[in-house]
VMD Tcl script that builds the backbone (N, CA, C; Angstrom):
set m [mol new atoms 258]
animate dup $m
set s [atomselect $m all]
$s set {name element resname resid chain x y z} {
  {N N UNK 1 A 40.643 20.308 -46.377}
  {CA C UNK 1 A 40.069 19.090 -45.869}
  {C C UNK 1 A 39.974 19.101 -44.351}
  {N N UNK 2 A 40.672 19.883 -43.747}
  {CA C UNK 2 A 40.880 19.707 -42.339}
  {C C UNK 2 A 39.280 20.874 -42.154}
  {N N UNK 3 A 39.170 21.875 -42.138}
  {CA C UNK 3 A 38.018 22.396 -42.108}
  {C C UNK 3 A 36.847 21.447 -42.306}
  {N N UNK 4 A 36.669 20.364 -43.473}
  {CA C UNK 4 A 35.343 19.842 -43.584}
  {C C UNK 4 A 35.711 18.528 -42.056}
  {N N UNK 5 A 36.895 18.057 -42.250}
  {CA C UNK 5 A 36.610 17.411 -41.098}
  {C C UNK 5 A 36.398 17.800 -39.620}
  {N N UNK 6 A 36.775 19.102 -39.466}
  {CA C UNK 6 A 36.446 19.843 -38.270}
  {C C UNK 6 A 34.672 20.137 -37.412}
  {N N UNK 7 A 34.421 19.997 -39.063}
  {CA C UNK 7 A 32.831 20.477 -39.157}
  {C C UNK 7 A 31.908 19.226 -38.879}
  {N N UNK 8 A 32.666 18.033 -39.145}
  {CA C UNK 8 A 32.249 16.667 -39.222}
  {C C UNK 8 A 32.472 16.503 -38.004}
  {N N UNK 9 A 33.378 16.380 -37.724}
  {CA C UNK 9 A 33.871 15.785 -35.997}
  {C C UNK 9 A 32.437 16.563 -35.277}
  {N N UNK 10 A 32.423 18.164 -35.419}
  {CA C UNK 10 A 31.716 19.108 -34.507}
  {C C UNK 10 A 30.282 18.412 -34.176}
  {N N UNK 11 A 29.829 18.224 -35.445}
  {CA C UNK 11 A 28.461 17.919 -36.080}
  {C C UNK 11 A 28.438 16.784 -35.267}
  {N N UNK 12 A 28.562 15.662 -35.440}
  {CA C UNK 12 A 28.936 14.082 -34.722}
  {C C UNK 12 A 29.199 14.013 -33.195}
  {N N UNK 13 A 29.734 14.862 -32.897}
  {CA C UNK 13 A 29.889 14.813 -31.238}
  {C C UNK 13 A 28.638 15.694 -31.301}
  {N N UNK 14 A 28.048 16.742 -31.495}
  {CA C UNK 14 A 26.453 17.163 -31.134}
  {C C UNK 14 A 25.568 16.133 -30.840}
  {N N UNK 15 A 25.151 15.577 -32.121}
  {CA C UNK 15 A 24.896 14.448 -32.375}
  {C C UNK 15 A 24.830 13.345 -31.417}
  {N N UNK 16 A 25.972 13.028 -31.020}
  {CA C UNK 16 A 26.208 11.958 -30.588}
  {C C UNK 16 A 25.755 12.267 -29.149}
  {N N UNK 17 A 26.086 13.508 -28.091}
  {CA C UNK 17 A 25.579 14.325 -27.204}
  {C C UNK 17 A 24.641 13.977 -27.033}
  {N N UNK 18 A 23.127 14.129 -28.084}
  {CA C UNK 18 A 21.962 15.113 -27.951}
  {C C UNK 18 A 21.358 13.098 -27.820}
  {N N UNK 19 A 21.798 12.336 -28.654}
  {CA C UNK 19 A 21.614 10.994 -28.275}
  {C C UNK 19 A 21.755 10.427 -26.990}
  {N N UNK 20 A 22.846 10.528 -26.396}
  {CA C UNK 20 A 23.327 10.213 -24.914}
  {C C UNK 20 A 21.906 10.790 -24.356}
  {N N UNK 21 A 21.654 11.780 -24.210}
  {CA C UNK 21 A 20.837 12.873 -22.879}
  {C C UNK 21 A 19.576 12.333 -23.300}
  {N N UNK 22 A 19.266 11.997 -24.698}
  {CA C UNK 22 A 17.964 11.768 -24.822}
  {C C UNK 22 A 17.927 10.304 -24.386}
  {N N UNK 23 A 19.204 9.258 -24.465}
  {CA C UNK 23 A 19.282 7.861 -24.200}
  {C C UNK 23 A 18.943 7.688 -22.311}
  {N N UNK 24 A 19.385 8.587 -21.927}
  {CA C UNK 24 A 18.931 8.913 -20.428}
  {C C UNK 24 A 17.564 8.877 -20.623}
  {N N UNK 25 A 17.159 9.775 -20.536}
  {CA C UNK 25 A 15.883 10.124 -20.489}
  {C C UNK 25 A 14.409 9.498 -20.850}
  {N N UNK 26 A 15.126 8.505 -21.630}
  {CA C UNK 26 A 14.396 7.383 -22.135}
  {C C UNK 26 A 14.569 6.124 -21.058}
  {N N UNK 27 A 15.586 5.840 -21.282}
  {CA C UNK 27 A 15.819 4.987 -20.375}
  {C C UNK 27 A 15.232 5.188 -18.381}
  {N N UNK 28 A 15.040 6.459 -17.888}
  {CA C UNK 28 A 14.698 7.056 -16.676}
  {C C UNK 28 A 12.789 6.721 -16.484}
  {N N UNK 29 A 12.272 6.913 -18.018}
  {CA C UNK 29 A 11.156 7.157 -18.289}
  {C C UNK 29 A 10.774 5.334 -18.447}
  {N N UNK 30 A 11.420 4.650 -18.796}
  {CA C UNK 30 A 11.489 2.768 -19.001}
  {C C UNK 30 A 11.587 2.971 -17.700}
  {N N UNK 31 A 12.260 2.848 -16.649}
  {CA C UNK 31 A 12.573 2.652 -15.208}
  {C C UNK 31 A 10.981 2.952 -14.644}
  {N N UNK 32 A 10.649 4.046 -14.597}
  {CA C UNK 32 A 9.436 4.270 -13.939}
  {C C UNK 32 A 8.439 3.612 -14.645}
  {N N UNK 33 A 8.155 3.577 -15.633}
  {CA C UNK 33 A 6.920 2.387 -16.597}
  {C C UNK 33 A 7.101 0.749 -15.907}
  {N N UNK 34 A 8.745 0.520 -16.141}
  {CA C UNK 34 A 8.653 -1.029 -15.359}
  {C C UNK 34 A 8.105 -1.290 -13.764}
  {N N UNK 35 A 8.781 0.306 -13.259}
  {CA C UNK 35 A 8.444 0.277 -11.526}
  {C C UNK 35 A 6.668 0.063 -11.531}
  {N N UNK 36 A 6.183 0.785 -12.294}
  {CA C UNK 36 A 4.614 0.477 -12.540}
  {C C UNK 36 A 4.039 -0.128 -12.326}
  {N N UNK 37 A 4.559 -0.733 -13.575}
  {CA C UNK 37 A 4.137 -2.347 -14.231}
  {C C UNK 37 A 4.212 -3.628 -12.831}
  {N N UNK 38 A 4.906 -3.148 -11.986}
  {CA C UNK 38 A 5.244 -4.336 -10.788}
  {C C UNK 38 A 4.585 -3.705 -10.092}
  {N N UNK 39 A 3.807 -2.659 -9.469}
  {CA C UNK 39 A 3.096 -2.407 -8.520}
  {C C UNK 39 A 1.742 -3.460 -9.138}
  {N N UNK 40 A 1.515 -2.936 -10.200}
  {CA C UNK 40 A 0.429 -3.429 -10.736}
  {C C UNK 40 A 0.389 -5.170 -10.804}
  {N N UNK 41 A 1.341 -5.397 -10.947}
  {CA C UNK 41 A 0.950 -6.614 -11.148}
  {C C UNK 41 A 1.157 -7.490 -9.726}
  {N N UNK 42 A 2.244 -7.238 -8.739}
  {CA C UNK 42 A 1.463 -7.072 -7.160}
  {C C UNK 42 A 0.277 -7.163 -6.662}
  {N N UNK 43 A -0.442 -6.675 -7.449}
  {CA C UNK 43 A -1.490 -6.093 -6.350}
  {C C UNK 43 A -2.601 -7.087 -7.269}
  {N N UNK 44 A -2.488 -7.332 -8.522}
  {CA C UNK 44 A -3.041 -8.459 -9.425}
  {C C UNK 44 A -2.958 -9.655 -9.206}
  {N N UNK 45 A -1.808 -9.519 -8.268}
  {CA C UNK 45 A -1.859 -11.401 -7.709}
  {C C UNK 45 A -2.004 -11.441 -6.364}
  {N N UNK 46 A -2.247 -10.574 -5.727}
  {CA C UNK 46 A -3.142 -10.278 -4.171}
  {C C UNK 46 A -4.609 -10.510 -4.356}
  {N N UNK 47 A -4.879 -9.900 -5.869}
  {CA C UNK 47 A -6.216 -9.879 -5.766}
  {C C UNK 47 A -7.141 -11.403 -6.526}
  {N N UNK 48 A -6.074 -11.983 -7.124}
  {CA C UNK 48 A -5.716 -13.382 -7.818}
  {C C UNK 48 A -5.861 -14.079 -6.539}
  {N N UNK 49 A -5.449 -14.321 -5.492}
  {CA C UNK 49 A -4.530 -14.795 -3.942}
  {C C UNK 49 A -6.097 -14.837 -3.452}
  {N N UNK 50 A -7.055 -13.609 -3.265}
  {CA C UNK 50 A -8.161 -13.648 -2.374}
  {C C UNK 50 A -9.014 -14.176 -3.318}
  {N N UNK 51 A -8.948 -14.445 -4.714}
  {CA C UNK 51 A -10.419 -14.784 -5.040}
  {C C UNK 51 A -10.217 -16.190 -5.388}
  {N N UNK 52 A -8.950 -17.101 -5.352}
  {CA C UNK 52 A -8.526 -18.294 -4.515}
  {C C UNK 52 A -8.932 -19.054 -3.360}
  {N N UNK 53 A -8.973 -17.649 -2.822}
  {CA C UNK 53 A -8.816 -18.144 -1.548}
  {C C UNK 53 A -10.511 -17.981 -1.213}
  {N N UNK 54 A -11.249 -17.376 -1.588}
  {CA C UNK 54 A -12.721 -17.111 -1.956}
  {C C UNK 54 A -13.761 -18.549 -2.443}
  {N N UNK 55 A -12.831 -19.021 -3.465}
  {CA C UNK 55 A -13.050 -20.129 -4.329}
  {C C UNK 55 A -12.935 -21.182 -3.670}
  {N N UNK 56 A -11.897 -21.204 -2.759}
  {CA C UNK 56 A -11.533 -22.497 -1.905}
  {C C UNK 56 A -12.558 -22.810 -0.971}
  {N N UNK 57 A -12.552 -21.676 -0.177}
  {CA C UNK 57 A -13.957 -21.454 1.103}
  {C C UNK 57 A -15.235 -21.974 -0.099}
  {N N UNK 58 A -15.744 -21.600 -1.212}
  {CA C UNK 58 A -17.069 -21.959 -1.230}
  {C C UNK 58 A -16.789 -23.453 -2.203}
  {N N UNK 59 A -15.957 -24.172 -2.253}
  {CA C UNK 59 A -15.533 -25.532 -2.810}
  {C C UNK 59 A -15.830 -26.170 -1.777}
  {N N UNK 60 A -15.208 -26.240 -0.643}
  {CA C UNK 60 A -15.511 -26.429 0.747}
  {C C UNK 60 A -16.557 -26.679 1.095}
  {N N UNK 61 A -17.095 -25.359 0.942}
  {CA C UNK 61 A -18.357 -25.077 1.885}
  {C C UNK 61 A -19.640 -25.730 0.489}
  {N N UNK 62 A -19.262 -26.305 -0.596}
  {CA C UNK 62 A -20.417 -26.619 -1.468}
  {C C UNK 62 A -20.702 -27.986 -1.088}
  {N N UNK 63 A -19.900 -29.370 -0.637}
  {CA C UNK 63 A -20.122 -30.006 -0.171}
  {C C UNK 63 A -21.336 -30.271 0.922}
  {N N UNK 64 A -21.072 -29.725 2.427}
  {CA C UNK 64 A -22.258 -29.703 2.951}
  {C C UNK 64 A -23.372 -28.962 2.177}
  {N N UNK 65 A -23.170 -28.093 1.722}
  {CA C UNK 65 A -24.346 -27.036 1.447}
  {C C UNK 65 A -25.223 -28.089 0.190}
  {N N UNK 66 A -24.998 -28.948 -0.564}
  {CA C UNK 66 A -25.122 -29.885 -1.010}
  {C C UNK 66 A -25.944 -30.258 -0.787}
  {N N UNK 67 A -25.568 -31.451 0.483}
  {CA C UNK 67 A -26.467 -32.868 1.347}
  {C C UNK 67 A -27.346 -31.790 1.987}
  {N N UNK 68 A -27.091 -30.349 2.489}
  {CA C UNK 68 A -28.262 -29.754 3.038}
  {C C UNK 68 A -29.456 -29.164 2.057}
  {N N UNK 69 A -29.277 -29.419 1.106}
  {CA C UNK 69 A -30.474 -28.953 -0.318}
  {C C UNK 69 A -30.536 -30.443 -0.567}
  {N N UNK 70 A -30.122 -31.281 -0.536}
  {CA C UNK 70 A -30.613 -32.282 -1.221}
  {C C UNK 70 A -31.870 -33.396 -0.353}
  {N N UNK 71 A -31.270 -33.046 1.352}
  {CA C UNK 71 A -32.299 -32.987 2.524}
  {C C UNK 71 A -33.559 -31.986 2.113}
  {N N UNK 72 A -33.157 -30.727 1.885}
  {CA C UNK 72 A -34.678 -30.481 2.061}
  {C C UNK 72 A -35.033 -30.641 0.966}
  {N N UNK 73 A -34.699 -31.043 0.030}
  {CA C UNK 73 A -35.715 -31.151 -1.406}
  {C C UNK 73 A -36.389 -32.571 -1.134}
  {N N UNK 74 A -35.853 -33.594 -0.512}
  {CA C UNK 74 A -36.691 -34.918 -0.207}
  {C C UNK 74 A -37.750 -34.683 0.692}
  {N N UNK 75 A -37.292 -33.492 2.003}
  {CA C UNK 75 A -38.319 -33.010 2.736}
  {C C UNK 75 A -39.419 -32.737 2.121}
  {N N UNK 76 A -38.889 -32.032 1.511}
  {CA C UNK 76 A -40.291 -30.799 1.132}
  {C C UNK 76 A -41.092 -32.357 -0.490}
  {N N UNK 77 A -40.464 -33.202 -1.237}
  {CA C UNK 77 A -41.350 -33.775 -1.430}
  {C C UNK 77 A -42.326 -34.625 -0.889}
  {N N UNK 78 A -41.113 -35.000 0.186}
  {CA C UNK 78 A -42.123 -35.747 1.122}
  {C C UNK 78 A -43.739 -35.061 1.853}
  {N N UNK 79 A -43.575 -33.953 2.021}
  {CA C UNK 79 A -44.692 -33.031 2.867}
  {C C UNK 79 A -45.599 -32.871 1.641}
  {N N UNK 80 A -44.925 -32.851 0.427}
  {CA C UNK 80 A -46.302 -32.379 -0.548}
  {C C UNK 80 A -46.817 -33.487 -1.134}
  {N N UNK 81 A -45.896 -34.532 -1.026}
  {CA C UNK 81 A -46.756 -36.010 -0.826}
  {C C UNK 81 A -48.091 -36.164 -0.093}
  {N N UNK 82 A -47.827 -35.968 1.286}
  {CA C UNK 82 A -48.687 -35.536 2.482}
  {C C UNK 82 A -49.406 -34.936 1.898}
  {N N UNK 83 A -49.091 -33.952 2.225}
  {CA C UNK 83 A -50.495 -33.241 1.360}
  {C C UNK 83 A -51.488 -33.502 0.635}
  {N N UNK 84 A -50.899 -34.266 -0.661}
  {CA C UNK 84 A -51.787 -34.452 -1.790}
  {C C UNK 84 A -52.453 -35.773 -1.335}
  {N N UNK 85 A -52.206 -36.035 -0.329}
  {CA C UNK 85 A -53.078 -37.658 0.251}
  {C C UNK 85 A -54.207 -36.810 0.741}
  {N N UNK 86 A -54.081 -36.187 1.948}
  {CA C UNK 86 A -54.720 -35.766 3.043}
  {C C UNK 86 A -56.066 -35.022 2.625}
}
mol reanalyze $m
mol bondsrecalc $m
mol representation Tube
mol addrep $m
């Protein structure tokens, strides 16, 4: 009995070894995927940040730009008013 348990113990600590090194290695390989994953998503909310900030400027800027189309569209009926008299 001491032989089969010798063989058992042997077997089980291999085992248990070849788990550890591969539990590294996995785990080393998760580390760099997460480091990734945060560059990426960095740079996803920079680019989130400018088209905000993109959005804001022409929210802004739609106001005047507005009353200035809505001027010349009275203009320009007014002139083809004119026109169609003349």
């Amino acid at each position: 009995m001491t032989t089969t348990f010798d063989v058992l113990v042997i077997v089980l600590s291999c085992l248990l070894g070849l788990f550890l090194i591969l539990s590294i290695i996995v785990a080393a390989l998760a580390w760099k995927v997460v480091h990734s994953i945060r560059r990426i998503v960095e740079k996803g909310e920079q680019v989130v940040d400018s088209a905000e900030a993109a959005a804001e400027m022409f929210r802004k800027a739609a106001g005047p730009l507005g009353a200035v189309r809505t001027l010349l569209n009275v203009v320009e009926s007014v002139a083809k008013r004119k026109r169609g008299k003349e």
